[in-house]
KEDO-505049 format. One record per residue (C-alpha): x, y negated, z negated; residue in three letters. Coordinates in Angstrom, 1 decimal. Each point is the difference from the previous one (the first is absolute). Layout:
<rs>
- c1, c2, c3, res
- X, Y, Z, Ala
...
</rs>
This chain:
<rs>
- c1, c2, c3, res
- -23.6, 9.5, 39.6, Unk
- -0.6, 1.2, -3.7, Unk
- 3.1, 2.7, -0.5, Unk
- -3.1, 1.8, -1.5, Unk
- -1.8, 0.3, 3.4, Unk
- 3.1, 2.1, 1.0, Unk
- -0.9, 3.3, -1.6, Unk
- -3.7, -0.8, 0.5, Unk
- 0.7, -0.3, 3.7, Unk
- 1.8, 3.9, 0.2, Unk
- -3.0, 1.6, -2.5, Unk
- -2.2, -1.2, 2.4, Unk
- 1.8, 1.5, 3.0, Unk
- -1.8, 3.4, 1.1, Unk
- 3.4, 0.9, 0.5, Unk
- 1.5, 1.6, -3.3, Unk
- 3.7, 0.3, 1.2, Unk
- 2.5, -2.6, 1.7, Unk
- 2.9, -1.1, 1.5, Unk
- 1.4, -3.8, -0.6, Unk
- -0.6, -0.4, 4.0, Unk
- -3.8, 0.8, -1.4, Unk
- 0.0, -2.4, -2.7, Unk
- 1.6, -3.0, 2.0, Unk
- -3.2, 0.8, 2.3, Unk
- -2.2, -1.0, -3.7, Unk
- 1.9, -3.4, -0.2, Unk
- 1.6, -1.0, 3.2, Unk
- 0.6, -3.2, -1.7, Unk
- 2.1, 2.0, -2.6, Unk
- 4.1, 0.5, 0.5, Unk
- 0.7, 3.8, 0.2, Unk
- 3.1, -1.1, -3.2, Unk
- -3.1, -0.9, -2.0, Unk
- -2.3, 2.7, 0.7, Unk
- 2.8, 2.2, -0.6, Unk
- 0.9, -1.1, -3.3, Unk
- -4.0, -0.3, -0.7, Unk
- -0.6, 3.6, 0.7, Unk
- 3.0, 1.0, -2.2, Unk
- -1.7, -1.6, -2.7, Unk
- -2.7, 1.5, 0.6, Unk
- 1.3, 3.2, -0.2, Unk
- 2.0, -0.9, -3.2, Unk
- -3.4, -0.8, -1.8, Unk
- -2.3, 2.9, 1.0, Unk
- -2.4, -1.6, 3.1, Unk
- 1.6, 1.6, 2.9, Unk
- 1.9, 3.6, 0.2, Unk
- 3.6, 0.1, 2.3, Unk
- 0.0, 3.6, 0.9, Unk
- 2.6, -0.5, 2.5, Unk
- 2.9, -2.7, 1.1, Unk
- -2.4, -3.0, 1.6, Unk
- -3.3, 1.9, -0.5, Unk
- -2.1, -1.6, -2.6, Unk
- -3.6, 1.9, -1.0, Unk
- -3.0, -0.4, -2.1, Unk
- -0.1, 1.9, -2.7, Unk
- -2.4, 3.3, 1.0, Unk
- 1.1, -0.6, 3.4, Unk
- -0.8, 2.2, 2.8, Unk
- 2.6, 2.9, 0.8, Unk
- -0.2, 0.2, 3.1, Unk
- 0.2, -3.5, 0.9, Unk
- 3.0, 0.0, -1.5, Unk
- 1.2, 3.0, 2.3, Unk
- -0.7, -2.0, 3.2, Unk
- 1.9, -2.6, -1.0, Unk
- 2.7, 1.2, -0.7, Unk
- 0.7, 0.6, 3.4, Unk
- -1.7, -1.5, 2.8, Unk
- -1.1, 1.4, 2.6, Unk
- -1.4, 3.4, -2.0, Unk
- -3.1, 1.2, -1.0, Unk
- -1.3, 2.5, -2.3, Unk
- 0.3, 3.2, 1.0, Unk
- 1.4, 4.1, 0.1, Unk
- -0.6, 1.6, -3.3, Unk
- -1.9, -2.5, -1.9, Unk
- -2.6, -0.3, 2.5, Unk
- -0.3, 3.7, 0.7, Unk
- -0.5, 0.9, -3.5, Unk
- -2.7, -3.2, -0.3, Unk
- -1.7, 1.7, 3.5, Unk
- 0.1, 3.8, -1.4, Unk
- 1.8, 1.3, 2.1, Unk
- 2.9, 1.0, -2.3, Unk
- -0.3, 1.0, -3.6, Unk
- 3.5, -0.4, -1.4, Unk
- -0.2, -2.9, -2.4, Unk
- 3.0, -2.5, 0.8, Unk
- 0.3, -3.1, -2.1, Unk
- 1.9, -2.6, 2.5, Unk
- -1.0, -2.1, 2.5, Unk
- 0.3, 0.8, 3.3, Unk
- 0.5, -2.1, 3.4, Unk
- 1.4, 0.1, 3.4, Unk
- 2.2, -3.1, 0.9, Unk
- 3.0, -0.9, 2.1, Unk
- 2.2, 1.7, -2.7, Unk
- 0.7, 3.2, -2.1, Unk
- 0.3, -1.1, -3.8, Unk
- -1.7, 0.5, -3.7, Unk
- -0.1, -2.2, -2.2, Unk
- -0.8, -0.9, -3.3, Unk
- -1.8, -3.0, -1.5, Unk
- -1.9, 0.0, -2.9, Unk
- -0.2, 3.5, -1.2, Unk
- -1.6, 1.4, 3.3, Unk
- 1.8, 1.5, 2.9, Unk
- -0.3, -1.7, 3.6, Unk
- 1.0, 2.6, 3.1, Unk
- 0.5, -1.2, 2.8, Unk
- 0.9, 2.3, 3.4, Unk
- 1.3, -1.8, 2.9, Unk
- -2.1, 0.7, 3.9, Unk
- 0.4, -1.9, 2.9, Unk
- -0.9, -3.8, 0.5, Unk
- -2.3, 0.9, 2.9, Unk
- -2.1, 2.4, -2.4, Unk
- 0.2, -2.5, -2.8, Unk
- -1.5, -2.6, 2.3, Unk
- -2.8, 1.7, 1.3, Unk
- -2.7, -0.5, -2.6, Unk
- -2.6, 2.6, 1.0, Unk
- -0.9, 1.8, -2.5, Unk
- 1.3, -2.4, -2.8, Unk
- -2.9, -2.0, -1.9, Unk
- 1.9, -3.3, -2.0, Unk
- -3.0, -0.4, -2.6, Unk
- -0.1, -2.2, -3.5, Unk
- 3.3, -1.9, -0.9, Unk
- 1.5, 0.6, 3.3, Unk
- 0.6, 3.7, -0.2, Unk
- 1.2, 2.0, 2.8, Unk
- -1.7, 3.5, -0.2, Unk
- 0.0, 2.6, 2.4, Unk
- -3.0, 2.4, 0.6, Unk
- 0.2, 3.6, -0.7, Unk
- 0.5, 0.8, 3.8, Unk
- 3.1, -2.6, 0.5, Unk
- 1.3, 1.6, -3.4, Unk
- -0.4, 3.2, 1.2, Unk
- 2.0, -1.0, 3.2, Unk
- 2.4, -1.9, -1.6, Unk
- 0.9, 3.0, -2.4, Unk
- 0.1, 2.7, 3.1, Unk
- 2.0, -2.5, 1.5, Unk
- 3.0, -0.4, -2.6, Unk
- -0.4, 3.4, -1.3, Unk
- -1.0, 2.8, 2.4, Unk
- -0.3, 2.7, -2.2, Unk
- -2.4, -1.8, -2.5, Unk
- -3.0, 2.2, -1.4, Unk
- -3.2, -1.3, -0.6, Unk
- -2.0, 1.0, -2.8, Unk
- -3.3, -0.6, 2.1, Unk
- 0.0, -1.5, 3.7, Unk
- -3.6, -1.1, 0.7, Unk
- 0.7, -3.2, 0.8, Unk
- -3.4, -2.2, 0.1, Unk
- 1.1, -1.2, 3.8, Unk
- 1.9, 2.0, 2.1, Unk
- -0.9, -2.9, 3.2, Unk
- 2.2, -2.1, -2.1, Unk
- 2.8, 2.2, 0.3, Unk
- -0.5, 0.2, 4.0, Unk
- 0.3, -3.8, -0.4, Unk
- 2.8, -0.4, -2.2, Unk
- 2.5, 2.8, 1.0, Unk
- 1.2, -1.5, 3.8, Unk
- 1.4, -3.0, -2.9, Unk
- 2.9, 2.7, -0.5, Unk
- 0.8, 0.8, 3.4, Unk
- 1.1, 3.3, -1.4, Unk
- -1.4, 3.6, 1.9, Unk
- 1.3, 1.8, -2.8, Unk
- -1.8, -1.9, -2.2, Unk
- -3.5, 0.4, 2.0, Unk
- 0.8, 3.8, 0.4, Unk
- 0.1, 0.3, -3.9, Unk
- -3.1, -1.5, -0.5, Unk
- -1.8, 2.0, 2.6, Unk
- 1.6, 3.5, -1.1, Unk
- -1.1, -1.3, -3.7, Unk
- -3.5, -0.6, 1.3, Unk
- -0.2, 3.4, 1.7, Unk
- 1.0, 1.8, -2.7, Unk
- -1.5, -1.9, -2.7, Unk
</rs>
């Protein structure tokens, strides 16, 4: 193989960021040593971005691939998506996701939250859509759960939620009544 065809072969990946375990799948004929020590040099001259130990990216890469990444399992999730959805105003700047973990971290200049929930939830994928480049998104309604769930006393700018049937599908994933009171009392009074 041309050493050329190496950074063709990533640019024309739909992906935009990777780990070495994700490159070795490009050129299984390739030792991990030598894509290692290509992808450093790739990064030395400009072609490929390292916003993080191991992670390699394409420059304008996407955010919140990146984010699910990171850690695995997570998706996108909490604040970010609420504020995409409308249903809070307050402008927040970091990405946020629900994984197996509680950490923030930061790579690149942007700010990765991540809030730790229980494997069984994380597992359960209604209500999370994994759309272009592989990334895990949850809708507004498993947002809006997830958020009651970790933080009970969260306010909500605006709470008409496109699909409240959703809701009544996602919520037994928690196996919490407290949790299922909340969202009815919220609905009541809302």
């Amino acid at each position: 193989m041309d050493k050329r065809d190496f950074i063709f072969q990533i640019y024309k990946d739909k992906r935009t960021v990777f780990r070495l375990p994700d490159i070795s799948m490009l050129f299984p004929e390739e030792e991990n040593k030598y894509l290692s020590n290509r992808m450093g040099y790739y990064v030395q001259t400009g072609r490929l971005l390292n916003p993080r130990k191991g992670i390699y990216a394409k420059p304008g890469y996407n955010p919140l691939e990146l984010a699910n990444l990171l850690y695995t399992p997570s998706y996108i999730s909490l604040e970010y998506v609420l504020q995409q959805a409308g249903l809070i105003f307050q402008y927040d700047t970091r990405y946020t996701s629900v994984s197996y973990l509680t950490r923030e971290v930061e790579a690149d200049g942007k700010i990765y939250s991540y809030r730790r929930i229980k494997e069984e939830v994380i597992m359960n994928t209604t209500g999370i859509v994994c759309g272009e480049g592989n990334i895990n998104t949850a809708t507004p309604e498993r947002a809006f759960l997830d958020m009651l769930y970790l933080n009970k006393k969260f306010y909500f700018d605006n709470i008409n939620l496109p699909d409240k049937r959703l809701i009544e599908r996602i919520i037994p994933a928690y196996k919490s009544a407290a949790l299922e009171k909340r969202v009815a009392k919220l609905f009541k009074n809302g």
